[in-house]
C-alpha positions, 0 to 999 in steps of 0.5 A: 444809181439814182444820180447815174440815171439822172445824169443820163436824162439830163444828158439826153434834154440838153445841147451840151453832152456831158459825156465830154466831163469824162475821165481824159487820162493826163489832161488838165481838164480830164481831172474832172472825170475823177469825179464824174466818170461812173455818173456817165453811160454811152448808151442805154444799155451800157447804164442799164447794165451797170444799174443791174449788177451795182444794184445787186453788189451794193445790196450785198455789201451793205447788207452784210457790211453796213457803214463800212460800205460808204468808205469802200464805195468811196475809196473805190471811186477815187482810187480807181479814177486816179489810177486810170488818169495817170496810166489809162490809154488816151481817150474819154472814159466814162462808165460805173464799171470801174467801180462796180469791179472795185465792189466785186473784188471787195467782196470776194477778197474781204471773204476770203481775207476774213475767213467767215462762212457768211462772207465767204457764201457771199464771196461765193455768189460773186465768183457764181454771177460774175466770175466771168467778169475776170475777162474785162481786165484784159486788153480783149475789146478796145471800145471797152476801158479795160484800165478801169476794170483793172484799177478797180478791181486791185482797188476793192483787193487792197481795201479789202485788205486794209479794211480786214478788221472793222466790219463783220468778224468771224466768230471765235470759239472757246478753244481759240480764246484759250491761248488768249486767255492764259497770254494774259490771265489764267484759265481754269477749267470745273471738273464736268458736271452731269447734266439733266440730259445725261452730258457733261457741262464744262465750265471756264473760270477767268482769272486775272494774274495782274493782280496777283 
């Protein structure tokens, strides 16, 4: 977001608009915009509104998904810029927003995907402060890319996808370790013992049947 917003200043003390280095779907020079097109905003607004809400996502997403949110944020950015060079409309797009759909399906999918509480709590506030951003992939304002918001957010579904078993996993419990534990060894279970507080303690005894 730093980098957004220096992008902006420059921008703005300058003769040359950087905003001509935006994504130009099937041209030559329009590949450049791979690159730099989430680092450039129309208008003050239009950064200031993708400030808020890629702050807020990218909290979230390295808060509960730590290093793994580098590779996310990265694969966002490319694959959703490639997509829209080949298939977006004729014209110049610029904007952080296909990126920030890319992180907000990530989310909301990689809960889902994972089937853990705190992911899906996390899922869950997305869907509250930006269900609404369901509409931004429909051909609705043609001022808007649309293909960006549409790229981006089958981006962040397929990472969330690919990525299901590296970051924070659902905790398992005893009685979904068992089956794993008689597939490749035995799984023997103490008579209950009495305990100081009058109920039963149960204890799981492992062994290896590679060595019988």
């Amino acid at each position: 977001m730093i980098i957004q917003w220096a992008v902006f200043l420059i921008n703005e003390g300058i003769v040359y608009d950087l905003r001509d280095l935006g994504l130009k779907p099937r041209t030559l020079e329009g590949l450049i915009g791979i690159l730099s097109y989430p680092l450039l905003h129309g208008s003050w607004s239009h950064l200031i509104d993708n400030s808020v809400t890629a702050f807020v996502l990218l909290f979230g997403m390295f808060s509960f998904y730590g290093r793994l949110g580098w590779q996310v944020l990265s694969w966002s950015w490319i694959m959703s810029g490639i997509w829209m060079w080949i298939a977006a409309r004729d014209g110049n797009h610029i904007g952080f927003s296909g990126v920030i759909y890319a992180l907000a399906s990530f989310i909301f999918f990689s809960g889902l995907i994972r089937r853990y509480y705190r992911l899906m709590a996390l899922s869950g506030i997305v869907v509250f402060l930006y269900g609404s951003m369901v509409w931004g992939v429909l051909p609705i304002q043609p001022q808007i890319s649309w293909e960006g918001h549409l790229f981006g957010a089958i981006a962040g579904a397929i990472l969330a996808y690919y990525f299901r078993n590296q970051g924070p996993q659902r905790p398992k419990y005893s009685w979904e370790l068992e089956p794993e534990l008689e597939e490749v060894g035995a799984l023997e279970i103490e008579k209950p013992l009495e305990t100081s507080s009058g109920s039963p303690e149960i204890n799981y005894i492992y062994k290896d049947r590679s060595t019988d």
